[in-house]
C-alpha positions, -999 to +999 in steps of 0.1 A: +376+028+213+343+032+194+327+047+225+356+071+227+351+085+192+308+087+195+317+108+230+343+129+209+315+129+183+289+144+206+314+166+221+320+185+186+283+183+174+278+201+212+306+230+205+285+240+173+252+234+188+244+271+182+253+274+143+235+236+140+204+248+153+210+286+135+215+266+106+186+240+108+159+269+120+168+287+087+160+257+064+126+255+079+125+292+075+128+293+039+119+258+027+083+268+004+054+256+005+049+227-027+011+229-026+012+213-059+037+183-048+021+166-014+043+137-016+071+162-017+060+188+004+050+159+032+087+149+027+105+175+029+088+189+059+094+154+075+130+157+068+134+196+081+117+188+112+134+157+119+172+179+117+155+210+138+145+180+170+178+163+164+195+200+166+172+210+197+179+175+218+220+184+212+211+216+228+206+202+261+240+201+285+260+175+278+259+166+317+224+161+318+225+125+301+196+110+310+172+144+302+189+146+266+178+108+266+142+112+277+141+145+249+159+120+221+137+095+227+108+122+228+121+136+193+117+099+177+078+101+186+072+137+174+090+125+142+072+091+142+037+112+150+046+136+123+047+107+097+016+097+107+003+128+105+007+135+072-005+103+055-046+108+047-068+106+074-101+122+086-086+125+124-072+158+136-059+137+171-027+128+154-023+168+142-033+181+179-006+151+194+023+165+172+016+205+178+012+200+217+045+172+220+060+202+200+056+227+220+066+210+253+096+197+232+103+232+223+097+250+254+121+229+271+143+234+245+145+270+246+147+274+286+181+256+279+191+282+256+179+310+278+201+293+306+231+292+285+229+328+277+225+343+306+253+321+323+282+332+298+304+360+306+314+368+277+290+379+248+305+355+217+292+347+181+279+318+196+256+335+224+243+363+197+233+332+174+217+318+205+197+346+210+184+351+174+178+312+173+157+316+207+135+344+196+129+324+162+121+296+187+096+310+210+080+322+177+076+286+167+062+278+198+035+302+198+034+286+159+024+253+172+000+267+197-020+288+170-021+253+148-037+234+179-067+262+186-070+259+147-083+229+153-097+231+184-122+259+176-137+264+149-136+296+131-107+309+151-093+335+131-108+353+098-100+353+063-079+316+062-077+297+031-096+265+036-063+246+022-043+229+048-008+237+037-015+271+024-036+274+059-004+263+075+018+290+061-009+317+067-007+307+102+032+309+108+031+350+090+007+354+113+024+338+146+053+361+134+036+391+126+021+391+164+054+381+179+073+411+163+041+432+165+041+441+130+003+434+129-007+438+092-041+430+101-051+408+068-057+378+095-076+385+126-081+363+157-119+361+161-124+337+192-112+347+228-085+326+229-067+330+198-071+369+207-052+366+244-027+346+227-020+371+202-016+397+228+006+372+247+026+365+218+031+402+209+039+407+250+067+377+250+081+392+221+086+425+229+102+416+267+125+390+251+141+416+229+143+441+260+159+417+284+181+396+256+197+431+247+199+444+282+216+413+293+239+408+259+250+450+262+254+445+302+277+416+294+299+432+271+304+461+287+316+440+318+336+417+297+356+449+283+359+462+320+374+434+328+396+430+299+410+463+305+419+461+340+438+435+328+452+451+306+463+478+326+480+455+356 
């Protein structure tokens, strides 16, 4: 009985996987920065991330049992790294840990979403919030990646505040800025690296939106040829 009601449990938490993860990416979207409040801040990021893993993990098929258990269990330790990582410490290990289980959490995650999209025939609410939720993620990804070279190499990019949250936030315009090649050019990527990951960024963003739409408009206009065939027999 009780392991009939957690399956029908998982079962309704998987039919609104897309507005739970639309939904969760949008409080970590506008959540702002308490520079002034650590305790809080530290908190409330803790709590934003942990909903945005638990989201990503129900993304996963629900056939695939044991790789949504191996991702769950991989969630726990980004959450339980990302505690660590913001009590004080003069280590960086613990900062580089979280960003690079991150982005392999991530990545994962959004190949899933990909593979969902381009699987459906029919172009739903639920595939158009997939789509906006996988840009947003692959964004985050390159978010990650632009943290871990912060740390990495020194003197990465120009004219970052030397505070770690505000650094942080300066960071994530600027991951977003690239992606959707806005380029305001207050933040510039000095070292080689964090230059050929800019371009990349601005590159993956551009062909994402390309071949999202392509597929999304190719897949309604078959659904409605379809439909009227029907229609007319």
């Amino acid at each position: 009985m009780e392991e009939s009601f957690t399956n029908k449990l998982l079962d309704k938490f998987y039919s609104y996987r897309f507005y739970l993860l639309f939904i969760t990416l949008s409080i970590n979207f506008i959540l702002p920065p308490l520079n002034h409040y650590l305790i809080l801040d530290a908190s409330l990021k803790i709590f934003s991330n942990t909903i945005l893993i638990m989201s990503g993990v129900n993304f996963l098929e629900m056939n695939k049992k044991n790789l949504r258990k191996i991702w769950f269990a991989l969630g726990l330790i980004i959450i339980v790294v990302s505690i660590i990582s913001e009590q004080p410490h003069d280590s960086n290990l613990f900062y580089k840990l979280q960003y690079g289980l991150k982005c392999l959490f991530f990545i994962i995650i959004t190949a899933s979403i990909l593979k969902q999209i381009s699987t459906t025939n029919e172009v739903t609410k639920d595939i158009i919030l997939g789509s906006f939720c996988g840009y947003l993620l692959i964004g985050i990804i390159f978010y990650f990646m632009f943290l871990f070279l912060d740390l990495t190499i020194s003197n990465a990019f120009s004219d970052l505040t030397a505070e770690p949250i505000e650094r942080k936030e300066q960071l994530f315009y600027y991951t977003f800025t690239c992606l959707t090649t806005l380029g305001m050019g207050d933040i510039l990527p000095i070292h080689m690296l964090t230059r050929r990951l800019s371009v990349l960024t601005a590159i993956i963003g551009q062909f994402y939106i390309a071949i999202v739409v392509a597929l999304l408009i190719s897949r309604y206009i078959q659904f409605k040829k379809e439909s009227t065939t029907k229609n007319n027999t």
